[in-house]
C-alpha positions in Angstrom: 83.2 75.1 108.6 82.5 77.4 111.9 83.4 80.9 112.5 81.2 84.2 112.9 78.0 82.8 114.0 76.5 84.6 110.7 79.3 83.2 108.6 79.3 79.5 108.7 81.4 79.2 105.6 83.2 81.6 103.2 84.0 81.5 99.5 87.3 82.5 98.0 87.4 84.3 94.9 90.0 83.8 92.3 92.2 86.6 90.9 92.8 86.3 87.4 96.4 87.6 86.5 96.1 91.3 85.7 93.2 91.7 88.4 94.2 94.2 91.2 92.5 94.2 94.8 91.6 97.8 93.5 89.5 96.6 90.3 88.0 93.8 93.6 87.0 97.0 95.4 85.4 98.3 92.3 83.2 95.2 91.3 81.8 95.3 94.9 81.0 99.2 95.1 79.3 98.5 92.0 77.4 95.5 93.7 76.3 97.8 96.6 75.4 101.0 94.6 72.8 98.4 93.1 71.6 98.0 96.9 72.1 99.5 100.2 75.6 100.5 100.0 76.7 98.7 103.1 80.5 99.1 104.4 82.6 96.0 103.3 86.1 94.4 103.6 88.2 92.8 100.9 90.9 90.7 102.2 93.6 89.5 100.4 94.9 86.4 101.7 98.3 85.9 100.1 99.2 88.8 102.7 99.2 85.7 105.2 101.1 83.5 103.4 104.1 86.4 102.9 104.1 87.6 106.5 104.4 83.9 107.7 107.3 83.2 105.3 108.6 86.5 106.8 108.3 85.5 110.1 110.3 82.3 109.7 112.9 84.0 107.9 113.3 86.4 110.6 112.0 85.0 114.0 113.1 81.3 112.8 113.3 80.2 116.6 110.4 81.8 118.0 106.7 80.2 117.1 104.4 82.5 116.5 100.6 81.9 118.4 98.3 83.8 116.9 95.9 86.3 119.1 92.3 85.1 118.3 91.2 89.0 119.5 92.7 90.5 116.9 90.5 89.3 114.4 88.7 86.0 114.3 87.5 85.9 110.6 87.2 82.3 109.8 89.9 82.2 106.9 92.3 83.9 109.0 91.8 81.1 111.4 91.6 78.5 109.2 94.8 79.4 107.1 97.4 79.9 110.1 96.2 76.8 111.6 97.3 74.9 108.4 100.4 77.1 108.2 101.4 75.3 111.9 100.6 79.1 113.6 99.3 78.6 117.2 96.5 80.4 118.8 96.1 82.6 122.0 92.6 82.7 123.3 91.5 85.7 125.9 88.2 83.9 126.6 85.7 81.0 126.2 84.6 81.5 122.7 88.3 81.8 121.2 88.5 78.8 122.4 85.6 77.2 120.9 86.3 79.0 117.7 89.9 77.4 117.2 88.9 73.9 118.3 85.9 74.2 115.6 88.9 74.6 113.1 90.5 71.1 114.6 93.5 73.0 116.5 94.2 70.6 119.2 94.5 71.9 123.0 98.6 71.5 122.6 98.6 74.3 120.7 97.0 77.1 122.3 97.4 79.4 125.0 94.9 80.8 127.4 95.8 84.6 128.0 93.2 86.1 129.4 94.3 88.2 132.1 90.7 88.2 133.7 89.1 84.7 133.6 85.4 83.4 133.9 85.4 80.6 136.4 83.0 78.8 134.0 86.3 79.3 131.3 88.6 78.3 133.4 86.3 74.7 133.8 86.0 74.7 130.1 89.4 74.9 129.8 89.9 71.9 132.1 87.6 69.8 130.2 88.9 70.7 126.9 92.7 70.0 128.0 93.9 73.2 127.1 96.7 73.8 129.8 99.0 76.6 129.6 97.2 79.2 131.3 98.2 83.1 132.0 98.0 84.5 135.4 99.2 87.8 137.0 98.2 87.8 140.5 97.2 85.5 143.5 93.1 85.6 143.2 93.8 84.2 139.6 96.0 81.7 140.4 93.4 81.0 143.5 90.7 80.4 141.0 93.4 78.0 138.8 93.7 76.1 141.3 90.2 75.5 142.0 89.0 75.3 138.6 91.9 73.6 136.5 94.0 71.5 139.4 96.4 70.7 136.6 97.2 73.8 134.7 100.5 75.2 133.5 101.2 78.3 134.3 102.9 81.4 132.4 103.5 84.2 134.7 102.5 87.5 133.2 105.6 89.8 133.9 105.2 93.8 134.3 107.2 95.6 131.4 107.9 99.2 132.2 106.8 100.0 128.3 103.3 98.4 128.2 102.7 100.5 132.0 103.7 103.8 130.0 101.7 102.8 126.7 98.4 102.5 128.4 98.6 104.4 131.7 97.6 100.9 133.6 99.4 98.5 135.7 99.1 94.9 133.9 101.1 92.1 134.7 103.9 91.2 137.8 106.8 93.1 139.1 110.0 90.9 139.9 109.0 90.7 143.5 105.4 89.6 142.8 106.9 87.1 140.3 108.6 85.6 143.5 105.6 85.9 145.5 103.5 83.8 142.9 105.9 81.7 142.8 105.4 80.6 146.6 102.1 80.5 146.0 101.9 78.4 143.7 103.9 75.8 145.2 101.6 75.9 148.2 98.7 75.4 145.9 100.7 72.9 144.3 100.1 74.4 140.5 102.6 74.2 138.0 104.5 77.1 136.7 106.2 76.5 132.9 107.6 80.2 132.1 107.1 83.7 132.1 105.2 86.2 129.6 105.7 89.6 128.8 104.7 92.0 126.5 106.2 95.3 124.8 103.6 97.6 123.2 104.2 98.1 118.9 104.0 101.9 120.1 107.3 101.5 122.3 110.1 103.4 120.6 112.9 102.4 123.5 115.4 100.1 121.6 116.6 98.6 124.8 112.9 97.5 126.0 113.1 93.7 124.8 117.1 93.4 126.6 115.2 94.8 129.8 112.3 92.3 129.4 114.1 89.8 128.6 116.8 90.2 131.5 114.0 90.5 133.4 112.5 87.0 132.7 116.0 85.1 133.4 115.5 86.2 136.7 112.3 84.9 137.2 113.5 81.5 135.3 116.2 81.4 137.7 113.6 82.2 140.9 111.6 79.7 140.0 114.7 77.0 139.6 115.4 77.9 143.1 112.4 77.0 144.5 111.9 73.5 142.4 109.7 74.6 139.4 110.9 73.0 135.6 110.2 76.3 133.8 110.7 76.2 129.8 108.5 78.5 127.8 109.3 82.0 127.5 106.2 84.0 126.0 107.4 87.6 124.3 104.1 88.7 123.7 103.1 90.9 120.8 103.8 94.4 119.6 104.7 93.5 116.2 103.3 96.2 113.4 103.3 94.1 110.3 106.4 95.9 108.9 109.5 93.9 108.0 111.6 96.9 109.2 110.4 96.7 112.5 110.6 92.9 112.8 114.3 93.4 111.7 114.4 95.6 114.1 113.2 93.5 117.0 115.0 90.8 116.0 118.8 93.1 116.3 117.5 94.1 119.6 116.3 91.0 120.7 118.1 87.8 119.7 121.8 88.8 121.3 119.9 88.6 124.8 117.9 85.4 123.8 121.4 83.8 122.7 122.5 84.7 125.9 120.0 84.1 128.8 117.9 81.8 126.7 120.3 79.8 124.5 119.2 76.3 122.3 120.8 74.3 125.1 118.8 75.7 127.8 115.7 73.7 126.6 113.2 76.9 126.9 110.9 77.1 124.1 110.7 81.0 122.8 107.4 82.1 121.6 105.2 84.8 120.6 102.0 86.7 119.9 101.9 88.1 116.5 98.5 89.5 115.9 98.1 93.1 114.1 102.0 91.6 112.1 99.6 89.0 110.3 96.3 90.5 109.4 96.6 94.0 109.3 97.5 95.2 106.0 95.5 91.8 104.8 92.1 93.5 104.9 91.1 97.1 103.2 88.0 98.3 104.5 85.2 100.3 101.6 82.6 102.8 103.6 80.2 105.0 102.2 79.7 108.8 102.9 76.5 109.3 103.9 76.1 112.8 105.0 78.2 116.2 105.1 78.6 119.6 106.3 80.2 122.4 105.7 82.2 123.8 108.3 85.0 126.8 109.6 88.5 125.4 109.0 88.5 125.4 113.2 86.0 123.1 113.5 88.3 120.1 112.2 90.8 120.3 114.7 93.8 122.5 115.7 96.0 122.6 112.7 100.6 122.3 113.6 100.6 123.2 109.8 101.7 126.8 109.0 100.3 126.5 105.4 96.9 125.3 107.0 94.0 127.3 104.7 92.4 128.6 107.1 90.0 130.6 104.3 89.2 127.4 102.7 86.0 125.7 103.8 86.5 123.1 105.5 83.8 119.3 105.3 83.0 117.3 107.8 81.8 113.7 106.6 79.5 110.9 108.6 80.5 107.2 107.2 78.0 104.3 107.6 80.4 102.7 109.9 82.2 104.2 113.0 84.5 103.6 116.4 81.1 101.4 117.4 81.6 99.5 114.6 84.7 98.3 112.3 86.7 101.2 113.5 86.6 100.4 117.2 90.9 100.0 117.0 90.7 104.1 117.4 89.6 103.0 121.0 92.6 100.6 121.2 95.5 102.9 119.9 94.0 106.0 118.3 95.5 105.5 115.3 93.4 104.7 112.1 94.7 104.5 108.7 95.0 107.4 106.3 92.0 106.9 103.9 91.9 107.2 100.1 89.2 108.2 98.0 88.0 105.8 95.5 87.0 107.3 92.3 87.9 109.1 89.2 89.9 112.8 90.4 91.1 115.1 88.4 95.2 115.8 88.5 94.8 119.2 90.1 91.7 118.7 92.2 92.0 121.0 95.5 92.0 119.3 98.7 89.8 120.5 101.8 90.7 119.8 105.6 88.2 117.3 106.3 86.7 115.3 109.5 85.5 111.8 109.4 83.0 110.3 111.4 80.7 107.2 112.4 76.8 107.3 111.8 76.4 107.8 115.7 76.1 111.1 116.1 78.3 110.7 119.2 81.1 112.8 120.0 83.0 110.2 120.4 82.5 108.6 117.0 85.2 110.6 115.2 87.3 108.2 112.7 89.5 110.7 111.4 90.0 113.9 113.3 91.5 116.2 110.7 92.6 115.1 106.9 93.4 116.6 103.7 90.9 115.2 100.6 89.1 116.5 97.9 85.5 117.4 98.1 83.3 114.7 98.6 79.8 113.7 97.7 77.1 111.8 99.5 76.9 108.0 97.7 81.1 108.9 97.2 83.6 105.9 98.6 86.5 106.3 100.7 88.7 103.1 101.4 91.0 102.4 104.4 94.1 99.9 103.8 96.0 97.9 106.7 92.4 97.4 108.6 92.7 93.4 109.8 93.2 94.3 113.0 90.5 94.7 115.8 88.0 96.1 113.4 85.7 92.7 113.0 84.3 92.3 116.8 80.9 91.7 117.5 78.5 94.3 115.8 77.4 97.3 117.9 74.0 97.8 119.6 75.0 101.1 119.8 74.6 102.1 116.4 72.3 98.6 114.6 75.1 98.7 112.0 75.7 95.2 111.0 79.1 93.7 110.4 80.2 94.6 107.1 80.7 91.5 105.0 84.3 90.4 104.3 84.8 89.1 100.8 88.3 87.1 100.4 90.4 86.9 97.5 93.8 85.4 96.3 95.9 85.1 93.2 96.3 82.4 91.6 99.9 82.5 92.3 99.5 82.5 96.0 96.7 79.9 95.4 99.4 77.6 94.2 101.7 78.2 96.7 98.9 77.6 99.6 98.1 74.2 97.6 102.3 73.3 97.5 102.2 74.4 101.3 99.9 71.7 102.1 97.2 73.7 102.5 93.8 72.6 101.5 90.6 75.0 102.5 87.3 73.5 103.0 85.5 76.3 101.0 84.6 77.2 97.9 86.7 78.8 95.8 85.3 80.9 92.6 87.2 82.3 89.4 86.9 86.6 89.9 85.1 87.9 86.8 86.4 91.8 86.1 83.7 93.9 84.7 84.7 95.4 81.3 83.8 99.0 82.0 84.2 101.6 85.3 81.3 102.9 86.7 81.3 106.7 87.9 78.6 108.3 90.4 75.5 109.2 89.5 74.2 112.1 92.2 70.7 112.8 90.5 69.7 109.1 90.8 72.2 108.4 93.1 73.8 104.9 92.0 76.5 104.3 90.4 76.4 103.7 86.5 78.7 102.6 83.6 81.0 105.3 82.4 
């Protein structure tokens, strides 16, 4: 078993019926009070099995590849690939990382926009094919590097242009230029991809995209090219709504342009829709301060307190660290704090922040939560996505450790899914008391 190259193999643990990912979180806080109170994820598996059973009830013609990027914990891998989920890989060691899981080179994509020649050759030898490419010195390189690729021609969206303020991917008239130039370098171009950012709100976006991409099917018909995959990127939140949503908007123009008959396989990306709300992320408050109500941001509320002093807290982990999706999308979750609280406990405006002691490090800029302690725990949900990258030299914070847990009820149904994990799996033992913090010896202790 291969994934983080700290983390040759994982173990499963068990949930007993009755057991809630919340009494999980509590064993393990208890486990680091005892020692150095690292930041840590708990990651509930059975979320994967439910959004893939969503998927196919909703997206039932499109087959989802999953973005390696977006979170390459070894049981995330491991379970889509035996769940039939392909795999889009932006560089070398996605690659790797997939293949160690015994995903064969059919079933994934290569999407990096910007490619290492030395990738491109590994690429070659491995006989992974279907490449992405979005201008002429890419394809150039292709050509050189990996003679027999199969090209997916990143299309421009005007939505993904207006999300991040950058040009990424083809307009229709460099769509028809690639496609000369590829015929003069004698590459193969199989179908377009596009991509509509989760923060895009315009409900005609995918028709666009999508009317879009018959034009550059039918362009590359004219000029002798047998395209027949049609890539619609990501953007997918997680929620069912939206995915309903998507899929109104959507499938009317696929039935259309793209029918069953036309032979073009419809695919996806679906990265932040299967592993975000899988993983809950536990950090520590290490430090505070006490602050002016102004110092934690311009309030829009009228009722703000501004009389009320206000707290800023430093976590041991930050934007350099498990948080670094801030720097993707500047949105974070709305944390919770994990302990014992009074029914009438006043709430402070509070700031969270990273251990760096840069101003950049900010987690939460401006939150309402009770007064907090040093050795006190705050927990963020929905946090599988883009928050377990390589650990930061910035700040020698390691990578928390992930600790992975199922029901037995979705243990069953992984095992009548056909899908057998080469890991050890453990029974979850709840402790039978709570523990509450201690501040004069700072640990946490039985109740």
């Amino acid at each position: 078993m291969k994934g983080f190259a700290d983390e040759p193999s994982y173990t499963i643990e068990l949930l007993e019926d009755g057991t809630t990912l919340s009494d999980v979180i509590d064993n393990h806080i208890y486990e680091q009070a005892l020692a150095e109170k690292n930041a840590f994820f708990v990651t509930d598996l059975g979320v994967l099995l439910r959004q893939h059973a969503r998927w196919r009830a909703h997206m039932a013609q499109i087959r989802p590849y999953y973005p390696v990027r977006c979170n390459s914990s070894p049981a995330v891998i491991e379970i889509l690939a035996a769940l039939g989920v392909g795999f889009a890989c932006s560089n070398k060691n996605d690659l790797v990382l997939v293949q160690d899981f015994g995903v064969s080179p059919e079933n994934i994509l290569y999407t990096g926009a910007c490619k290492q020649l030395s990738h491109i050759k590994y690429a070659a030898k491995s006989g992974i094919d279907v490449l992405v490419c979005d201008n002429e010195t890419e394809m150039c390189k292709i050509a050189r590097c990996h003679p027999r690729a199969k090209l997916l021609l990143q299309m421009a969206t005007e939505s993904y242009t207006e999300a991040t303020s950058m040009t990424f991917g083809s307009s229709l008239k460099g769509c028809r230029h690639l496609l000369e130039n590829a015929q003069e370098l004698d590459l193969q171009v199989v179908g377009v991809r596009f991509h509509i950012p989760t923060s895009c709100r315009d409900n005609q976006a995918y028709a666009h995209a999508v009317a879009d991409a018959r034009c550059v099917f039918d362009m590359g018909s004219e000029l002798g090219f047998h395209m027949n995959i049609l890539n619609i990127g990501g953007g997918f939140s997680g929620s069912e709504e939206q995915l309903e949503q998507i899929e109104g908007n959507m499938q009317p123009h696929l039935d259309s342009y793209f029918p069953p008959e036309s032979g073009v396989s419809v695919i996806a990306e679906p990265g932040a829709y299967y592993v975000s709300s899988s993983f809950s992320l536990a950090v520590n408050i290490i430090a505070k301060k006490t602050v002016s109500w102004d110092q934690c941001g311009q309030p829009h509320e009228a009722s703000f307190p501004k009389n009320e002093p206000a707290f800023l807290y430093y976590m041991n982990d930050g934007v350099y660290g498990s948080f670094s999706c801030k720097l993707l999308d500047d949105t974070v979750p709305a944390p919770s704090v994990h302990k014992a609280l009074p029914a009438a406990e006043p709430l402070f405006v509070s700031s969270l922040w990273g251990p760096s002691c840069d101003g950049l490090d900010q987690v939460v800029e401006r939150c309402m939560l009770p007064e907090l302690s040093v050795g006190d725990w705050v927990v963020f949900g929905d946090m599988g996505a883009h928050s377990l990258g390589e650990p930061s030299t910035f700040t020698s914070v390691d990578r928390p450790p992930v600790y992975y847990v199922v029901s037995t009820r979705d243990w069953y149904e992984m095992q009548d899914a056909g899908i057998n994990l080469d890991t050890p799996v453990k029974n979850f033992t709840l402790l039978p008391y709570c523990f509450q913090f201690n501040e004069q010896e700072d640990v946490f202790a039985p109740a």
